[in-house]
MARTITOR-207237 format. One record per residue (C-alpha): y, x, z; residue in three letters. Coordinates in steps of 0.25 Angstrom, whole numbers, plus 5000, padded with zeros to 4 digits. Layout:
<rs>
YXZALA
...
</rs>
This chain:
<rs>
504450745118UNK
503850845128UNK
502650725129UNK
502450695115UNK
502350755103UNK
502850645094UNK
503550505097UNK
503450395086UNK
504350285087UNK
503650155080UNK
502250115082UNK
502250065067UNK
501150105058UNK
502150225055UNK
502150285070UNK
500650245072UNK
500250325061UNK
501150445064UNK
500950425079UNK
499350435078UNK
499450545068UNK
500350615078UNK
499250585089UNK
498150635080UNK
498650755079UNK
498750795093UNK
500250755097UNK
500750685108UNK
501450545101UNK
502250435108UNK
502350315099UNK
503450215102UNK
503450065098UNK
504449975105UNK
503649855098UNK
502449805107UNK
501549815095UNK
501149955088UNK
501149945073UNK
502549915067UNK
502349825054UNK
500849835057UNK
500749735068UNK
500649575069UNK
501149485079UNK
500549335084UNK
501349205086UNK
500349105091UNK
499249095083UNK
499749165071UNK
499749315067UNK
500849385060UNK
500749505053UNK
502349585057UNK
502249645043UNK
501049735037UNK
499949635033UNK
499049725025UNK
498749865022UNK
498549965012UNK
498150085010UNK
496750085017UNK
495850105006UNK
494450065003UNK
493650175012UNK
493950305022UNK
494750385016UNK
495550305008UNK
497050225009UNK
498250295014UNK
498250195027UNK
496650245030UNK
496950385028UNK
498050395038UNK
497350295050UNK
496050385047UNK
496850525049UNK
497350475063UNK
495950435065UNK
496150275065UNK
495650225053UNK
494350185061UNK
495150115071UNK
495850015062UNK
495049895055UNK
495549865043UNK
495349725036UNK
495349725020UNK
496249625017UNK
495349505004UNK
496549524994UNK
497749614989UNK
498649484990UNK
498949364985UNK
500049304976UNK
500549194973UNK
501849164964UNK
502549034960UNK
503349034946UNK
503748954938UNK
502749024926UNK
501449044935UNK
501049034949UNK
500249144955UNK
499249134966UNK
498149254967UNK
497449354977UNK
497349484971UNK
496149594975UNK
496149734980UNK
495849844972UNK
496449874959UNK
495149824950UNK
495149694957UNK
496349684957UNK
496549714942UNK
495349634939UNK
496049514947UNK
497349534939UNK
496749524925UNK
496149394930UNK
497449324935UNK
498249394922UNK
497349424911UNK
497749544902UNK
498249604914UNK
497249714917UNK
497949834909UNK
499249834916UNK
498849814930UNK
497849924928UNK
498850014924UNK
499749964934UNK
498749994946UNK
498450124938UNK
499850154940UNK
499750124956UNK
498550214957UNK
499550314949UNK
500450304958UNK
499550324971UNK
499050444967UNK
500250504961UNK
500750474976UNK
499650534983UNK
499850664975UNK
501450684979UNK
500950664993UNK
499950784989UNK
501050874984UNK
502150834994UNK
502950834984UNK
503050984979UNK
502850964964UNK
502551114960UNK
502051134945UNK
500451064950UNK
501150954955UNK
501950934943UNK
500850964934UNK
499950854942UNK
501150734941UNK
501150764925UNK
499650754924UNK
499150644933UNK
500250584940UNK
501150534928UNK
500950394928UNK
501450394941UNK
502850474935UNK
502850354925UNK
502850244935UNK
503750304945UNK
505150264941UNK
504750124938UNK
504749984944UNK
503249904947UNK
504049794938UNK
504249894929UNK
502749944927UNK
502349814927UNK
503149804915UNK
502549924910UNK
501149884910UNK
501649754902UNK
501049694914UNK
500749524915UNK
501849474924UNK
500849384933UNK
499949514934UNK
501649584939UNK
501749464948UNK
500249474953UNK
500549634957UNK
501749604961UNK
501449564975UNK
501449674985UNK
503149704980UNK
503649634993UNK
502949735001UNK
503849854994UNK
504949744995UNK
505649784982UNK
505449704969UNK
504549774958UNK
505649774949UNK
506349864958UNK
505049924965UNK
504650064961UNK
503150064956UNK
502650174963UNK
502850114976UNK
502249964970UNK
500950044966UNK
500650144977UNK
500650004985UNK
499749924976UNK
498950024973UNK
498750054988UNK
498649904992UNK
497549854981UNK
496749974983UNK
496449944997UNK
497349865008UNK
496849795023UNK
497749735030UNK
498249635042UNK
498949715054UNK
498049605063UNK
496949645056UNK
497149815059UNK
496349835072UNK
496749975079UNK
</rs>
């Protein structure tokens, strides 16, 4: 340890990001990865003429412009944001379902207008509920941000902001997405349509906290890029 101020053990995006942060600041870091490739989940591989995404195939959290997304904010305060190219990807995602009532097959939009606009079209009478519902998710970002502003001291300001302009979020925090689906008296083909970034939380909705489903929805239809092949550092 006399040569170095840190050693992190990973190259993931975990230790790259803490490791150039770390370097930032002045310290001497050695970064460690036994793989021949830096990038832990963010990295692809080829077999013959085919490329193959090891895990990560898109990414959140870049926002529309400088200054926005939690992704940009952090590559721009280790001074890398202007070394990486990001492609936006076309759609949010696809879905497509096979029932025996009705079969699904549609590309949903990024951004929540489109997005909602898109749904009223699919499922007509629609509109209110996942307005409120991607109400909720914007609740739940900002309630969010604000514990992380407090760091979790709650004196009597704190307490007194939660009450005023954070109570939605208190309403929805003990609750499954299925069960705020519910709530909304949602369509069910507009549950199954919104239903489709579950798998990457891995738990199903009924048993999913909402919070954690809105923060990502919010956060991914707001703004995503994406295709580790398609990051070029």
């Amino acid at each position: 340890m006399d040569r170095y101020d840190a050693i992190v053990v990973g190259a993931g995006n975990g230790g790259l990001t803490s490791a150039a942060w770390l370097a930032k600041e002045g310290k001497k870091v050695l970064l460690v990865e036994r793989h021949n490739l830096p990038g832990g989940f963010a990295t692809s591989f080829k077999r013959g003429r085919f490329e193959f995404e090891a895990s990560l195939h898109e990414l959140c959290g870049w926002g529309r412009s400088p200054g926005e997304g939690s992704v940009r904010k952090i590559l721009e305060q280790i001074g890398a944001a202007d070394k990486v190219e990001m492609c936006r990807i076309p759609a949010a995602y696809r879905v497509i379902t096979m029932n025996d009532k009705e079969n699904i097959d549609v590309t949903m939009p990024f951004g929540i207008n489109e997005f909602t606009d898109k749904m009223e079209e699919l499922v007509p009478g629609s509109r209110p509920s996942v307005e409120k519902f991607f109400k909720l998710c914007s609740d739940v970002v900002k309630t969010s941000a604000f514990m992380g502003e407090i760091g979790g001291k709650f004196d009597k300001a704190a307490i007194s902001a939660v009450l005023n302009e954070h109570m939605d979020f208190v309403r929805v925090a003990g609750y499954t997405v299925n069960e705020v689906f519910d709530a909304l008296n949602m369509p069910q083909k507009a549950k199954d349509i919104l239903s489709a970034y579950w798998s990457y939380l891995g738990e199903p909705l009924s048993e999913l906290g909402f919070v954690h489903y809105a923060s990502m929805m919010n956060t991914y239809i707001e703004g995503g890029a994406g295709g580790c092949g398609r990051i070029r550092l």
